[in-house]
Each structure stands twice: as structure tokens, then as C-alpha cells.
N, C-alpha and C positions, 0 to 999 in steps of 0.2 A: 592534627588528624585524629579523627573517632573512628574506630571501629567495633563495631554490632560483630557477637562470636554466630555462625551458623552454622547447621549439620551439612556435612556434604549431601549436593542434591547427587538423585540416583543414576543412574546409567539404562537406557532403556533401548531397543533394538525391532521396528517393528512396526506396526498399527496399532495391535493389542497390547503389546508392551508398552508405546506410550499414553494409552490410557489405560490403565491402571493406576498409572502417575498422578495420583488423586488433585496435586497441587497444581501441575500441567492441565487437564482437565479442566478446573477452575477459572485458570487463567486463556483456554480456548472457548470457554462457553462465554466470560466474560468480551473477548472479541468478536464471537457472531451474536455477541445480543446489540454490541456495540454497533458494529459492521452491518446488520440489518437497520437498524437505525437510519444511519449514513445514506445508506442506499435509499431507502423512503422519503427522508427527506431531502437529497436533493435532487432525485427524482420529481418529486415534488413541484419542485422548485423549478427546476430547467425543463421538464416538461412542457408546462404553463407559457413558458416563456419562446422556448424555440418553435414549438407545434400549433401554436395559434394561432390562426389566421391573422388577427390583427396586430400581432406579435413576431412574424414571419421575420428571419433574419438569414442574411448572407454572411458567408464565411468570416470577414472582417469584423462582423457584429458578432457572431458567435464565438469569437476569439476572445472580442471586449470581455463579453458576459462571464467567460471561462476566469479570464485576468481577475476583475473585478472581485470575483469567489474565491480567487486563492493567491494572489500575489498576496494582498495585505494580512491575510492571518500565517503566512509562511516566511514574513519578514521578522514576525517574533520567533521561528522555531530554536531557531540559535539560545538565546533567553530564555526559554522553556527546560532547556534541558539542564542548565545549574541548577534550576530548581528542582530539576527530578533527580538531580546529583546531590540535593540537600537535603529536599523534603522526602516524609514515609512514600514510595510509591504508592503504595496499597492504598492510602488515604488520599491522594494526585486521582486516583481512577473513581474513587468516592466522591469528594467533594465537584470534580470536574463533569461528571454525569449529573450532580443534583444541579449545577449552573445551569448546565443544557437543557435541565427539564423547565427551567424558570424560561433562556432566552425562548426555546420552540414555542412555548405559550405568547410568548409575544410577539412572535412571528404570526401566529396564528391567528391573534387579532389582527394585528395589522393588514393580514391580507384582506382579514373578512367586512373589515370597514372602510376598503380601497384605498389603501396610504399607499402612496408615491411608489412606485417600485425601487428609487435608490433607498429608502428607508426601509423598506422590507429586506431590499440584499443587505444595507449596512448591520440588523440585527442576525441577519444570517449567518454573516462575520466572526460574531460573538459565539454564535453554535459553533461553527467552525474550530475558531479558535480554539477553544475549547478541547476541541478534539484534538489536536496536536499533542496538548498534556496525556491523552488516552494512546493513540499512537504509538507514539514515542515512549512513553510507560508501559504499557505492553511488552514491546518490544526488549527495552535495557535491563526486565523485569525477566527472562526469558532462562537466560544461566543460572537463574534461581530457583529453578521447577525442574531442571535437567543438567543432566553432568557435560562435561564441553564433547563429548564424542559423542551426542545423540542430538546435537542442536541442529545436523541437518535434517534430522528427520521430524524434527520436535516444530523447527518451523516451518516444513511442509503439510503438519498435520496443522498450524496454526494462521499461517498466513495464507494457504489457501481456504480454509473454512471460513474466515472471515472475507475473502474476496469474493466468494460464494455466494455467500449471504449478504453481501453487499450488491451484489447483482439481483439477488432474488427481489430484496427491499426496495433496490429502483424499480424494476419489472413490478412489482405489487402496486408502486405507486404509478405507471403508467396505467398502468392494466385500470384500476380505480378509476383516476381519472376520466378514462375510455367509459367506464360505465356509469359512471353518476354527474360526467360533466366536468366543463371548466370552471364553470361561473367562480369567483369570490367564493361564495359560502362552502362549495364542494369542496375546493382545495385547502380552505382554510381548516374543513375537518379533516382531510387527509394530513396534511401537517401535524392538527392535534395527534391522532393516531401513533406519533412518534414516540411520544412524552412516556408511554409504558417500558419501551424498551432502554431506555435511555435509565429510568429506574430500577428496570431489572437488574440492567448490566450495576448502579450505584450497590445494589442488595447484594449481588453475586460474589462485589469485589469484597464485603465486609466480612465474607468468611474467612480470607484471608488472617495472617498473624498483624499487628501493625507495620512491624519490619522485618515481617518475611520476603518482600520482595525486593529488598533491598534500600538505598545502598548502605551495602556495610563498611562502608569508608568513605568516609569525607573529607578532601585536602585543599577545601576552597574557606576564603577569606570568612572569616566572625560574619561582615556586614553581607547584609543579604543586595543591597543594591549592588556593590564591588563584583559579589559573587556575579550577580547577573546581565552587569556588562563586559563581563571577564568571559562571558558565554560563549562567543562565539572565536575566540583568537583561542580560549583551549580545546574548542573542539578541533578546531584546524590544525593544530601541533601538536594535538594527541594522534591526529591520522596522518599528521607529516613523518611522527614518529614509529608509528606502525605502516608502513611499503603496501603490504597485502590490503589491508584496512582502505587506503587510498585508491589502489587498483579496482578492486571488488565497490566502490561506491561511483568511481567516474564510470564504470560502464555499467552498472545500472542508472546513470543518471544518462546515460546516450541510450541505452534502452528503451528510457521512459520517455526519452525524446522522440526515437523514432513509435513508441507507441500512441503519443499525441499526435503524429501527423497524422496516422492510421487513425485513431478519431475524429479527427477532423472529419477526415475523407469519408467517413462509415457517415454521419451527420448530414454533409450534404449530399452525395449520393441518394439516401434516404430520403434527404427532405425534399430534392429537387429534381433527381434522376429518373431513380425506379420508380415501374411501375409493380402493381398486382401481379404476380403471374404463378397460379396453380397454391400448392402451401404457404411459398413465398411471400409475405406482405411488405409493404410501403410507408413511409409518415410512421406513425406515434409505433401503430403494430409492428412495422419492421426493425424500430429500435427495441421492442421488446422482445424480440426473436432474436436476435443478433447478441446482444446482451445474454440471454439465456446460450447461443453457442460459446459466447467467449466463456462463459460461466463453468461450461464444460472442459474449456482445456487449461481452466486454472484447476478444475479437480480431479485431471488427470495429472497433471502435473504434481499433485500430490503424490498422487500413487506412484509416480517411475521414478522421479528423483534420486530420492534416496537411495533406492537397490541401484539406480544407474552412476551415482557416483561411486557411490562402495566400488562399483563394479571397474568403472572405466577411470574415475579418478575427477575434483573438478573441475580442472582446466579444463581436461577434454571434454568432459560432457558438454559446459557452459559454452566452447569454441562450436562442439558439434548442431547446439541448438540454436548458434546465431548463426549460421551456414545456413542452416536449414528456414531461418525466419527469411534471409535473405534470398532465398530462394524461391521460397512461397510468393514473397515480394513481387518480385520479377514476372512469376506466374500470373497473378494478378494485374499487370500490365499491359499482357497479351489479349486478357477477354477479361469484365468485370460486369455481371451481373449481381442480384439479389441470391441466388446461391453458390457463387464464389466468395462473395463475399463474408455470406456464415462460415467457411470452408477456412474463410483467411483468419476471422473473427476468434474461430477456435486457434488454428495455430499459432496465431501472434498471443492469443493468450498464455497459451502454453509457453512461447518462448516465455515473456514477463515474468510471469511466477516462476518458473522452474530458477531462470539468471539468477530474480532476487531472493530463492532460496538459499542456492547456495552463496550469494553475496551476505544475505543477513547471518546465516553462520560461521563466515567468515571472520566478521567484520563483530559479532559478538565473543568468536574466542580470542580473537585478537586483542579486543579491548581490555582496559582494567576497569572494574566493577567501580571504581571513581570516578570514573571520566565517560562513562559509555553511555551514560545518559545525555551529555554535548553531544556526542559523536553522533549519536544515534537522530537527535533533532536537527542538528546539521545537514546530516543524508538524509532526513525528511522534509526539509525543506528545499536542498535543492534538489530534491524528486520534480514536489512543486512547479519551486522555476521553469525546470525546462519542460516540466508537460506545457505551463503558459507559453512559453519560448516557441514552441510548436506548432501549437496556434498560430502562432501572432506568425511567426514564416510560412508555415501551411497558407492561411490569408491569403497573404499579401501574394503568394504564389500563382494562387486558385483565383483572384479577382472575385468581379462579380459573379456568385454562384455558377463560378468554373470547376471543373470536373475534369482535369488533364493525366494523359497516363503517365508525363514527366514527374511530377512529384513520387508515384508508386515506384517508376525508378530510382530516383533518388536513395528513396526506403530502401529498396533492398542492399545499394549500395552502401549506407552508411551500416546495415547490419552486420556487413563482409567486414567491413573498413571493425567496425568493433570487434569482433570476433576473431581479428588476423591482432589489434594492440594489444584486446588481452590476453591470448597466448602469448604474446611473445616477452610481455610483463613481467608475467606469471611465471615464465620458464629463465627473464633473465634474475627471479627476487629470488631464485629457491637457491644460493648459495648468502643470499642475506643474513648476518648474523641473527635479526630477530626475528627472520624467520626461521631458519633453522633452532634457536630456543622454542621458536612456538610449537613447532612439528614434535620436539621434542614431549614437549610437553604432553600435547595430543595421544603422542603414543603410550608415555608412561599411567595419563589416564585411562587408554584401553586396557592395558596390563596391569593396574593397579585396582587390587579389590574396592569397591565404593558402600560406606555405608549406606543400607537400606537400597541396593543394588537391585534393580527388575531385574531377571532371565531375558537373555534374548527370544526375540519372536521370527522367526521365518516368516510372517505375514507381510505382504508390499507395504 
């Protein structure tokens, strides 16, 4: 085992207090330059594809297309993460951005000289990929910018900016397209368009220290192969070892399940249902409106989070927001037009982030800074799966470009159905010995002076 000596990161309470967090900062600008990216290109990309007249696909086919983009680069996440358990983060977030800038160019050809569209998604792959290493590096990189009593707030300022700005980056690239065309040459610029941010975000991360963002311990094998087929049996007995860690990831992974079905259903609705009516749009413009509401209750969800767990605690909150996702569910059942649907767009967003808020601060105090990089590409990858998993059931559900209000029930049901296992998880771990150490700990970190400590902030 190596260990790298580091200052305690600080303690910070707030909005303004966590930026000021000059390191924190770095590391949020780093994921919305990322997260815009993302958003553009594959925006980009599924645009072209689902909205095209001669392109036009039904549910089954839009599940494929989903599959295709993300089963096979989520089959390595497991593997990605020894690596980010061995290699400098800080330089994981550099080199993996300057890749991306290389494959997007070559997507970018390939569109603009009509290559085969499985060769075009196979290089997409490789972006993709890619991004996992950034993701996931982010992420494990997180307790390093902030003290373990401020990472719920640290990653509602973090992970909702970048889901933001991932919205917005898709919406840009719809929007584009709307105005200069599908053709080949149009999307293939729009693509290029990518390659700057993709380099901003490599530049961003270089301010960093080399191994300021960790890890400062490593307990995996000399050989770098051993290490990283060992990837995914320790991420899974690191979370078998930690109760809370396991909890906190299966139901953001049934969240993200029932948030795939809700896309689905947004997609074809959109593509094949609604009409125009008054503000409301249809086709390409309706997903960029929809997009922009769910956009809005991922950055709400920034704001309340934090002061509502402080407040209420985060079993409750997280039980109270999948109630109420279930809810909204049901509503939607009843009557589904083009402005219910925004209405729903926002709320189910809201639940997502807020859950996998307070899941990722969970599941980052719980971990050790050796291992939370498996951990962490683990519960990235099967985020992944089951958004495909959703699809591929939504499908087969929905038939031919079918539109049933059974499956919206469904949804709501499995929201309840999640929000009753994990209270009651939650309520039977808290006499667990490691959990109780961890509580512990939590607490003597609020009570314990932290060097280079921010002042608490009263700000949401």
C-alpha cells in the first residue's frame, strides 16, 4: 500500500461558502464544461437519428439505439475504476478529455463523408468510453475538494451543474440542427463544435496538483492487468462491506430505472402523439422544451436539497421525494398532454438529482479513498444498465409506437415500491456496527476544527 500525505480538505456550509472552495470550484467548472459537451454531442447524434423522417423509429428501435450507446462502454466501468484507484485522477480527467477531442474529430468525419451509421455510433463508443474515466473521476475525486460533512451540498452544487449543462448542450445541439439542417455536412459541424469544450474541460483539470485529487492510497496488486480485472469483484465487496453504500446505490439504480421508462414515454409521445398547441411544441422542438423543464427541476434540486436534509434528515427527505415522484406518476395517468408533461418532466427531474444527491454523498463518506473509485464506476455503470433495461421493457411494453396509460402506472408504482425499501433499509442499518462508526465519524467531523475551514453560509 502507498500513501500520498494531504491537507484536510475544508468544511464549507452553503452556496457561497462552497464556492469559495477554490478546489471545489475547479472541479464543478471542470464538469459543466464536461457535461456541456456530453450534452451537444449526443444530442447531436440522437437527434439526427430519432427526428428524421427517413430515420423515424419506434419504441423497439429507439431502445436498440439507446442499447447500442451505452451498454458496451458501461461494460468497462468496473475496469475503469482500478484505474482511477491507481492512476493521478487529476491526469484520468486530462488525458481522457484530450482522447475525446481526437475521437469527436473523427466522428465528425465520418458523418460528413456518409460512413455507415454502425461506424459512426462504433466511434461514438470510444467518446463515450471515455467519459466514464471523467464521470467516475469526478466523482471519487469529490472528498478531496471538501470535508465529509459538506459533500451533500458540495454534490448538489456539482452534480446538478453538470446535469444542467448537460441539458442545455443537448438543447443547443437540437436547436442548431433546427436551424441549419440535417444534412451530413450541418451535423458533422455541429459535432465538431464539441472538440473546444472537451479541451477546455483537459486545461481546466491541469490546474489542479498532480495528486491532489487523489488517491492517496493504493491497496491493489504491482500488475496493472491483475489490478483491473480485480475491478469489479472489489468494487462489489467494498459495497457488500459498507450496508448504506449498497442501499443508497440499488435505489438510485431503480430510480434511474424508472427515469428510463419516463424517457422513453417523453420520446414517443413527442415523436408520435402530440400535437402543437399554443407555447407547447411537438417533434425535435418539444424535446427541446421538455429538456429545458426537466433542466429546471435538476437546479432546483440543488437549491432545496441540502437545507432539506439538514432539516428533515436523509431517509425522509429521499422516502418523501419518491412519494411524491409516485405520485406525480399516477397524475399523469389520469390526463397526458404536452404541458403535463413539462410539469412531470420537471418533477421526475427533481426526484433524480435530489435521490442521487444525497445517494452520492452517501456512498462517497462511506467509502475509503482506495476503493471509491471501483465503487463509484460500479454504480456508474449499473446506472447505465438499467436506464437500457427500461427501454428495452418500456419497448416491448409500448409495442408499435403505443402510448398506454399502463406503463405510467406502473411508474408510479415502482416509485412507492422504492421509497417504502428504502426506508425501511435505512431504518433497519442504523443500529449496524459500520454504520454507526460512520455516523460517528460524521459527527466528530462537524465538531472537529478542520484545517483551512470556510465559515458557514445561511445561503440555500
Amino acid at each position: 500500500m502507498t500513501t500520498v500525505p494531504t491537507t484536510a480538505p475544508p468544511s464549507a456550509h452553503g452556496l457561497r461558502a462552497l464556492l469559495r472552495v477554490a478546489r471545489l470550484r475547479l472541479l464543478v467548472l471542470v464538469r459543466v464544461i464536461n457535461s456541456f459537451g456530453d450534452g451537444a454531442f449526443q444530442g447531436a447524434l440522437v437527434g439526427a437519428v430519432l427526428f428524421s423522417p427517413e430515420r423515424a423509429a419506434n419504441p423497439m428501435q429507439l431502445a436498440t439505439g439507446f442499447a447500442v450507446m451505452l451498454l458496451p462502454y458501461s461494460v468497462i466501468g468496473p475496469f475503469v475504476g482500478s484505474l482511477l484507484d491507481r492512476w493521478s485522477r487529476r491526469q484520468v480527467l486530462v488525458w481522457a478529455n484530450a482522447l475525446r477531442c481526437l475521437f469527436v474529430v473523427l466522428v465528425a468525419v465520418e458523418i460528413a463523408v456518409g460512413a455507415p451509421l454502425w461506424l459512426e455510433f462504433s466511434t461514438a463508443l470510444l467518446v463515450l468510453g471515455a467519459g466514464r474515466f471523467i464521470g467516475s473521476g469526478l466523482s471519487a475525486a469529490m472528498p478531496h475538494c471538501v470535508a465529509a460533512d459538506s459533500l451533500v451540498g458540495a454534490n448538489s452544487l456539482a452534480a446538478t451543474a453538470g446535469a444542467v449543462s448537460t441539458a442545455i448542450g443537448g438543447a443547443a445541439a437540437f436547436g442548431a440542427g433546427a436551424l441549419i439542417g440535417k444534412s451530413d455536412m450541418s451535423l458533422a459541424l455541429i459535432t465538431l463544435c464539441v472538440v473546444p469544450f472537451y479541451a477546455a474541460a483537459a486545461l481546466v483539470a491541469m490546474k489542479f496538483g498532480r495528486r491532489s485529487l487523489g488517491p492517496d492510497e493504493t491497496d491493489e496488486p504491482a500488475q496493472t492487468m491483475k489490478a483491473i480485472l480485480g475491478g469489479l469483484s472489489a468494487g462489489f465487496l467494498h459495497m457488500r462491506a459498507r450496508p448504506r453504500v449498497a442501499v443508497a446505490v440499488t435505489m438510485v439504480m431503480l430510480v434511474r430505472f424508472c427515469f428510463g421508462l419516463a424517457t422513453l414515454l417523453v420520446l414517443v409521445l413527442f415523436q408520435s402523439h402530440f400535437k402543437p398547441h399554443g407555447f407547447f411544441r411537438a417533434g425535435a422542438a418539444g424535446i427541446v422544451q421538455v429538456l429545458g423543464f426537466g433542466a429546471a427541476g435538476v437546479f432546483v434540486a440543488a437549491l432545496i436539497t441540502a437545507p432539506a436534509v439538514a432539516k428533515w434528515g436523509r431517509t425522509a427527505w429521499v422516502t418523501a421525494v419518491l412519494v411524491g415522484a409516485g405520485l406525480v406518476a399516477f397524475g399523469g395517468a389520469v390526463h397526458i398532454g404536452p404541458a403535463i408533461a413539462m410539469g412531470v418532466a420537471f418533477l421526475l427531474g427533481f426526484a433524480y438529482q435530489s435521490t442521487k444527491i444525497c445517494a452520492d454523498a452517501l456512498v462517497q463518506s462511506d467509502s475509503d479513498d482506495a476503493h471509491i473509485g471501483r465503487v463509484y464506476a460500479l454504480y456508474d455503470t449499473t446506472n447505465n444498465v438499467l436506464y437500457v433495461l427500461a427501454f428495452v421493457v418500456g419497448a416491448a411494453v409500448l409495442g408499435e409506437r403505443g402510448a398506454g396509460t399502463g406503463l405510467i402506472i406502473a411508474l408510479g408504482v415502482m416509485y412507492l415500491l422504492t421509497a417504502i425499501g428504502f426506508r425501511y433499509a435505512m431504518k433497519r442499518l442504523a443500529t449496524h456496527p459500520t454504520v454507526v462508526a460512520a455516523e460517528a465519524a460524521d459527527e466528530a467531523a462537524r465538531t472537529r476544527p478542520t484545517a483551512g475551514a470556510v465559515a458557514a453560509d445561511t445561503a440555500p
